[in-house]
C-alpha positions in Angstrom: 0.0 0.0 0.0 1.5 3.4 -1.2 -1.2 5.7 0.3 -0.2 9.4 0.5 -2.9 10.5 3.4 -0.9 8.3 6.0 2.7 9.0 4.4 2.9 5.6 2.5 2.1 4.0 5.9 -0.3 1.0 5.9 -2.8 1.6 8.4 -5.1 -1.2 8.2 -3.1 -4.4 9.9 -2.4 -2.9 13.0 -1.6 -3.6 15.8 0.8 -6.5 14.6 0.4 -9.8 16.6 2.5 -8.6 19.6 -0.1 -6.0 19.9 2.2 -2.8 18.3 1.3 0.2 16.2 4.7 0.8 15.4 7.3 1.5 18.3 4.0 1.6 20.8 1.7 -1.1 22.2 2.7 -4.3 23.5 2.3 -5.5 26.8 4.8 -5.0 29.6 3.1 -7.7 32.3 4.6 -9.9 35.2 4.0 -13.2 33.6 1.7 -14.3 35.4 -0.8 -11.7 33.9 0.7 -12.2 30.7 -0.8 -15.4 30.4 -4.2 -14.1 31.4 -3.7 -11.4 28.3 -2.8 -14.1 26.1 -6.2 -16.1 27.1 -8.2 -12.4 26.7 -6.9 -12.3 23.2 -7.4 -15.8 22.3 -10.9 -15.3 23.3 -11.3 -12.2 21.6 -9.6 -13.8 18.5 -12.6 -16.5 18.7 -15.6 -14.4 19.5 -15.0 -11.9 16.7 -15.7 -14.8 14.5 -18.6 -16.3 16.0 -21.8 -15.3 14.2 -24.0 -15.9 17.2 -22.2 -13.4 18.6 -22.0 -10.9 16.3 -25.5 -11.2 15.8 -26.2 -10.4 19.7 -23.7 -7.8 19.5 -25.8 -6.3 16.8 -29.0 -7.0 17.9 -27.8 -4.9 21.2 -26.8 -2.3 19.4 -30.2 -1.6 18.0 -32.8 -2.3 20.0 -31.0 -1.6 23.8 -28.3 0.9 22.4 -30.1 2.6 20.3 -27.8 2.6 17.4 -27.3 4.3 14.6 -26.9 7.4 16.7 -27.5 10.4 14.3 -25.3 13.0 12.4 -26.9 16.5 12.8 -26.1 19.5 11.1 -25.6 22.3 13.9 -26.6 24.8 11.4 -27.5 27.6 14.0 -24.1 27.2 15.4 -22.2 27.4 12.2 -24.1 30.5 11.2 -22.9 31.8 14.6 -19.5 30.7 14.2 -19.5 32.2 10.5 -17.6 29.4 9.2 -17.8 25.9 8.2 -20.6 23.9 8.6 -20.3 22.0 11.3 -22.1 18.5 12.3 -22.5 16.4 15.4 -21.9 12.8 15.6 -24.1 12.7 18.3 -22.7 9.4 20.9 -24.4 11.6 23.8 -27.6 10.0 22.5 -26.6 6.2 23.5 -28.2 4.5 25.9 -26.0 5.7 29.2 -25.3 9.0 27.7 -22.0 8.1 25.9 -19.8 6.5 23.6 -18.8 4.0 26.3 -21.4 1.7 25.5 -20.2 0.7 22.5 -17.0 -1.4 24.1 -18.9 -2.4 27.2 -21.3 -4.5 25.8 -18.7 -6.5 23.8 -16.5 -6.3 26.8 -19.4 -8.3 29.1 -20.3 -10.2 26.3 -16.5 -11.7 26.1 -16.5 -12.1 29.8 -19.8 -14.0 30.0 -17.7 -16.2 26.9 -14.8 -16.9 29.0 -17.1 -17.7 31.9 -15.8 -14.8 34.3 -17.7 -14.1 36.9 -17.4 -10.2 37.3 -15.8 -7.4 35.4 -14.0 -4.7 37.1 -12.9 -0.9 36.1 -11.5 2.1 36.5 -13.6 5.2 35.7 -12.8 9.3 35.7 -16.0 11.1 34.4 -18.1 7.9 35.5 -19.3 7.0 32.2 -17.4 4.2 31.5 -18.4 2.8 35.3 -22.1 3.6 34.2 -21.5 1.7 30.4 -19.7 -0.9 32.2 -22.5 -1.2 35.6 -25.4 -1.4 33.1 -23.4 -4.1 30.7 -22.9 -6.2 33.8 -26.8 -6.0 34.9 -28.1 -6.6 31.7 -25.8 -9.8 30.8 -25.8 -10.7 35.2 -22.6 -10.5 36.1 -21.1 -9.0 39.3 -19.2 -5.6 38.7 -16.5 -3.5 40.9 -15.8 0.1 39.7 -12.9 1.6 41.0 -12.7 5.5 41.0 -10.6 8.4 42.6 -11.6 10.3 45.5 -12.0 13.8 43.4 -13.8 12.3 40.6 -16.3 10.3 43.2 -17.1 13.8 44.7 -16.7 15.7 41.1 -19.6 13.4 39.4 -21.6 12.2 42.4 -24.7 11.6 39.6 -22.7 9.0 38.1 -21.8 7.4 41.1 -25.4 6.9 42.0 -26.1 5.9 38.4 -23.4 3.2 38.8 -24.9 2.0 42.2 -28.6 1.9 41.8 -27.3 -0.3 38.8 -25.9 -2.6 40.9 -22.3 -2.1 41.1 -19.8 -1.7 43.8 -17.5 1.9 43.4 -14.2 2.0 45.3 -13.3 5.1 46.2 -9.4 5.6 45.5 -8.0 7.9 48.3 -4.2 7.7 47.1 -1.9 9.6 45.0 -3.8 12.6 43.0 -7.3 10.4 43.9 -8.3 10.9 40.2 -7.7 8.4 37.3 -4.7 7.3 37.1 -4.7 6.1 40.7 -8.2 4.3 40.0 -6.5 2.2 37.1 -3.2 1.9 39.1 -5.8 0.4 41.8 -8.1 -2.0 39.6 -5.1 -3.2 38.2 -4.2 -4.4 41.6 -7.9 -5.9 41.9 -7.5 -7.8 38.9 -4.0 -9.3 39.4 -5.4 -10.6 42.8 -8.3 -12.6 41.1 -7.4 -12.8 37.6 -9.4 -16.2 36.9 -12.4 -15.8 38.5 -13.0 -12.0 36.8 -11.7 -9.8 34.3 -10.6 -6.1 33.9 -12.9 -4.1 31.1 -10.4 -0.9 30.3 -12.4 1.4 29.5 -9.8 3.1 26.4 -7.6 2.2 24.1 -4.8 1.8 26.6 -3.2 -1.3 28.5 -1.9 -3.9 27.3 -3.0 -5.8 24.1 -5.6 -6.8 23.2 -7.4 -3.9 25.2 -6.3 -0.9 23.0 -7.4 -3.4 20.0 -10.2 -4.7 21.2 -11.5 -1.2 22.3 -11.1 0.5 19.1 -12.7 -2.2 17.3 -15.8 -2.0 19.8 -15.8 1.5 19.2 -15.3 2.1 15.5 -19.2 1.7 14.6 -19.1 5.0 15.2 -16.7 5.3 12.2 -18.6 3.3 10.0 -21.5 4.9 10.5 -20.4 8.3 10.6 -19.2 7.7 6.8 -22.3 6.1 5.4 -24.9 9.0 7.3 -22.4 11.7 6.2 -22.9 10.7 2.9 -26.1 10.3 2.3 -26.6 13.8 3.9 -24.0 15.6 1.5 -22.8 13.5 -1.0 -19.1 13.4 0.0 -17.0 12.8 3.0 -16.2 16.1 5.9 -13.2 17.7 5.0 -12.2 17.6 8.8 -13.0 15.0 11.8 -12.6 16.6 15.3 -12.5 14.9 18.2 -11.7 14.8 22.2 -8.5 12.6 23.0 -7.9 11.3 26.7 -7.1 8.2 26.7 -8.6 8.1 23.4 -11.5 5.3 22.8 -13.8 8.2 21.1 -11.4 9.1 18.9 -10.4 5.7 17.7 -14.2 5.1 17.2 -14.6 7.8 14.8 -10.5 8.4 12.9 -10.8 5.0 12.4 -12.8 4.5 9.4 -11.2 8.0 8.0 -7.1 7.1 8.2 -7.5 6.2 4.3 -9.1 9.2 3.2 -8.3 12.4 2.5 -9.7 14.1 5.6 -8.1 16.4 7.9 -8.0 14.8 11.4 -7.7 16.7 14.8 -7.5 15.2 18.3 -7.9 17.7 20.7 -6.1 17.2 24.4 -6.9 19.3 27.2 -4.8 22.1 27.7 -6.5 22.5 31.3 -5.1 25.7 32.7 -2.4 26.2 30.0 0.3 24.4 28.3 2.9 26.8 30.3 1.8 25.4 33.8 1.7 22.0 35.3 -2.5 22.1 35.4 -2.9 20.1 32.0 -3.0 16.3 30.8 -1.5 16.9 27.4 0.2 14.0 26.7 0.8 13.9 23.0 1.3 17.6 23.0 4.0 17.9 25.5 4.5 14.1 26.6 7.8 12.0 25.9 7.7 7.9 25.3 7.4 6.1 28.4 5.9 3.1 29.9 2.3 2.6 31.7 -0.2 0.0 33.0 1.3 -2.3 30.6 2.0 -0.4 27.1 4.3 2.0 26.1 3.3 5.0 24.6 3.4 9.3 24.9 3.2 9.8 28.6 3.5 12.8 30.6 6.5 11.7 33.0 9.3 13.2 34.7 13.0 12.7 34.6 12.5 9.0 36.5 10.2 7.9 34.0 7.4 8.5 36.8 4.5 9.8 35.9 3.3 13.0 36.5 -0.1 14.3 38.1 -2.3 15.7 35.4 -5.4 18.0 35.1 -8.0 18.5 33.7 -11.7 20.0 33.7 -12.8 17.0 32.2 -12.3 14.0 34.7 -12.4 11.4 31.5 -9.4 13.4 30.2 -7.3 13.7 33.2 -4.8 10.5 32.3 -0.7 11.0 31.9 -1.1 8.5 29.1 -2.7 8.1 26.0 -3.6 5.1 23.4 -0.5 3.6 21.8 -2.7 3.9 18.4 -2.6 7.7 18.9 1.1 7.8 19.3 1.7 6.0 16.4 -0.5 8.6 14.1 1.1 11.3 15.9 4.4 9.9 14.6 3.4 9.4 11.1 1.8 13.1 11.1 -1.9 11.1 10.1 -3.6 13.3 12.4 -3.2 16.6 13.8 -3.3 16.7 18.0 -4.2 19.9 19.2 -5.5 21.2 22.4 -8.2 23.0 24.3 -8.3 24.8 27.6 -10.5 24.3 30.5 -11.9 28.1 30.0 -12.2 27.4 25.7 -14.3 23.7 27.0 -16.6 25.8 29.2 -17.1 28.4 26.8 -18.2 25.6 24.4 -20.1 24.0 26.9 -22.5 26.8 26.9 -22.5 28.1 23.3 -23.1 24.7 22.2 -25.9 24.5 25.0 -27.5 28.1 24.1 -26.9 27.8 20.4 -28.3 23.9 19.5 -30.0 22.8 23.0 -27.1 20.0 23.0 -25.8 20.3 26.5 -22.4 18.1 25.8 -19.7 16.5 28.4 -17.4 18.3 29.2 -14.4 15.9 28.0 -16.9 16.4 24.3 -17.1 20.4 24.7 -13.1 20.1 24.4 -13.9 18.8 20.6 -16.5 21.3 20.3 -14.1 24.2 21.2 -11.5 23.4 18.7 -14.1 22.8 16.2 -15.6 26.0 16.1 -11.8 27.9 16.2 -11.3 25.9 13.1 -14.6 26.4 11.5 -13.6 29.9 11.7 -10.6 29.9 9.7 -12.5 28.3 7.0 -15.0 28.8 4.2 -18.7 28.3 4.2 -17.8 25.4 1.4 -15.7 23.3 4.1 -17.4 20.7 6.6 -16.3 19.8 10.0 -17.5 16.5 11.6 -17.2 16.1 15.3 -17.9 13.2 18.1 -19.7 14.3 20.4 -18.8 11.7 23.1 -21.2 12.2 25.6 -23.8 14.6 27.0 -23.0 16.8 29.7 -26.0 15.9 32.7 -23.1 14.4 34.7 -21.8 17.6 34.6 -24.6 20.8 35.2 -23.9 21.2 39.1 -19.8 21.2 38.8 -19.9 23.5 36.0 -23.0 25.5 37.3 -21.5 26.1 41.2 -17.8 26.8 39.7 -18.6 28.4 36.3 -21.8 30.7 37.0 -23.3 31.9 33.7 -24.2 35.4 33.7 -27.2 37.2 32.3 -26.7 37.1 29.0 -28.3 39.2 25.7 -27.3 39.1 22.1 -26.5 41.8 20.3 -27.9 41.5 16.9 -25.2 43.6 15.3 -23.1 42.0 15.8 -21.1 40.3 12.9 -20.1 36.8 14.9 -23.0 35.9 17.2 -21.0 33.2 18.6 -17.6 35.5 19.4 -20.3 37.8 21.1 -21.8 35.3 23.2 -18.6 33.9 24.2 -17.4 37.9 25.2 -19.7 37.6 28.4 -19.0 33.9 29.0 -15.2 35.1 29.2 -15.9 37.7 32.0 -17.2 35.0 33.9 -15.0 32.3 33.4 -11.8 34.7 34.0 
């Protein structure tokens, strides 16, 4: 394959059969979790070509998912914007409220294959812990969702969510008591008891299979995207924007683009600026490193330690990142960018006021950088993003910290949206 868009690069056999995109991947284990990955995989191997399961998979998707979720045109917001036209994959309208359904229900399935038990996970925003808790009660298995101190307090809705479904949530008081230490902890869980359960990452990260197995789970939201965007316009969006923490969303929608010619942009959260220590923008200012069992970009210090990270968005507060997104970082396939906590607020109520959309605030990250963009281009151009997830989990934090203030347009002005954000800026600081 000699394909210009990815340099030359053939995208579409990875990861190889150690589990690498390139240089990153793999799976740095004690053996005796090694051999549990290598049963995982074997498994995986064998379900993806079982039809009874793909046909439950798909059945699942439609009738308790409620998949295809729509593209939408956000027409009012492009006007304001004054730019490209800009549409909405919209994943916010799943059955949990995000995109983290998608690999949850193939994630219980394969445990309910390999006879486990109970799945365990980590969780930041909680809704992976939600996709995973309402996954494990639908199929009846037991589930344990392990989740730092701040981000138990931060999205207290989700942690009811996740226990009125059934689950058990283990607050994580260590470290930074947000993500990374909830994965450092289920990790811990799972090699204690890896026979009778099994650990459903909730990313593209960890070892292989998981950052495989994940964007596979995820990238229906690819496939669709292309076919509905068609049909809608005729062609493909010149640009694909979405939200990269770990980096599961992403995946889901880049990968049915990599072999086009698209413009692609993962946007990282730039928290309270790329010139402090308040941000988790691995790819951006990260160096190659080794975590939870893959190497990859990772946001470390001169011990190869990682560092503590912020974000807004709990989902997006991880020191790593997907060893897929590394690798198109290298090749220069996609374009990783970044967005500040005061640019995701800002698009967390223009996208609110402008569409009725309230999105998540890891989503209003994608959102931000999509309308910056849409701004630099014509009226011709077309910007798709993924909307990840909707923002419910997320009204009291931003509404007790980020007050909006009485707000009326001015209808002379040229850029509706720029003038709307003015008085969202005085607020926000």
């Amino acid at each position: 394959m000699n394909n210009p868009v990815t340099n030359g690069i053939d995208t579409t056999n990875l990861p190889d059969d150690k589990g690498y995109f390139g240089e990153f991947g793999g799976a740095y284990l004690p053996e005796q979790l090694q051999k549990v990955m290598d049963d995982v995989a074997k498994s995986y191997e064998e379900i993806v070509q079982d039809p009874q399961f793909l046909q439950e998979l798909s059945d699942l998707r439609v009738h308790y998912v409620g998949r295809p979720s729509p593209v939408y045109h956000a027409k009012r917001l492009s006007d304001a914007v004054g730019g490209a036209q800009i549409y909405l994959k919209r994943e916010d309208l799943n059955h949990t409220g995000a995109h983290k359904i998608n690999h949850c229900i193939g994630e219980v399935l394969l445990a309910r294959k390999m006879g486990k038990k109970k799945v365990i996970a980590e969780t930041g925003a909680g809704q992976h812990g939600v996709a995973l808790a309402t996954a494990a009660a639908l199929l009846g298995l037991e589930c344990d969702i392990y989740m730092g101190a701040v981000d138990v307090r931060k999205e207290a809705p989700n942690v009811s969510r996740m226990k009125v479904l059934g689950a058990r949530v283990v607050e994580v008081t260590r470290g930074t008591q947000t993500l990374k230490d909830a994965v450092d902890a289920a990790f811990e869980a799972y090699l204690a008891d890896p026979v009778t359960q099994i650990y459903c990452i909730g990313s593209v990260v960890g070892p292989h299979p998981f950052p495989m197995m994940v964007r596979d789970f995820q990238s229906v939201i690819g496939v669709e995207a292309k076919k509905q965007f068609r049909e809608m316009t005729g062609g493909l969006p010149d640009n694909i924007v979405a939200c990269v923490g770990g980096g599961s969303n992403a995946m889901g929608i880049f990968s049915a683009f990599l072999d086009d010619p698209v413009a692609i942009y993962g946007v990282e959260p730039a928290g309270k600026g790329l010139d402090t220590d308040q941000h988790a923008a691995t790819l951006t200012k990260g160096s190659v490193g080794i975590l939870h069992g893959f190497k990859s970009f990772l946001l470390q210090d001169k011990d190869g330690e990682p560092l503590p990270v912020y974000s807004i968005a709990s989902g997006l507060d991880y020191p790593g990142v997907g060893p897929q997104h590394s690798f198109l970082k290298t090749i220069e396939r996609v374009n990783y960018v970044t967005a500040t906590d005061r640019e995701a607020v800002e698009a967390f109520y223009g996208l609110s006021r402008m569409e009725g959309i309230i999105p998540a605030l890891e989503s209003s990250h994608a959102v931000a950088y999509a309308t910056k963009l849409a701004g630099s281009l014509g009226k011709d151009k077309s910007i798709l993003v993924n909307l990840s997830g909707r923002g419910d989990k997320d009204i009291d934090f931003v509404m007790e910290h980020y007050p909006l203030v009485d707000y009326e347009p001015d209808e002379h002005c040229e850029n509706a949206y720029q003038e709307f954000l003015s008085h969202i800026r005085v607020m926000v600081g």
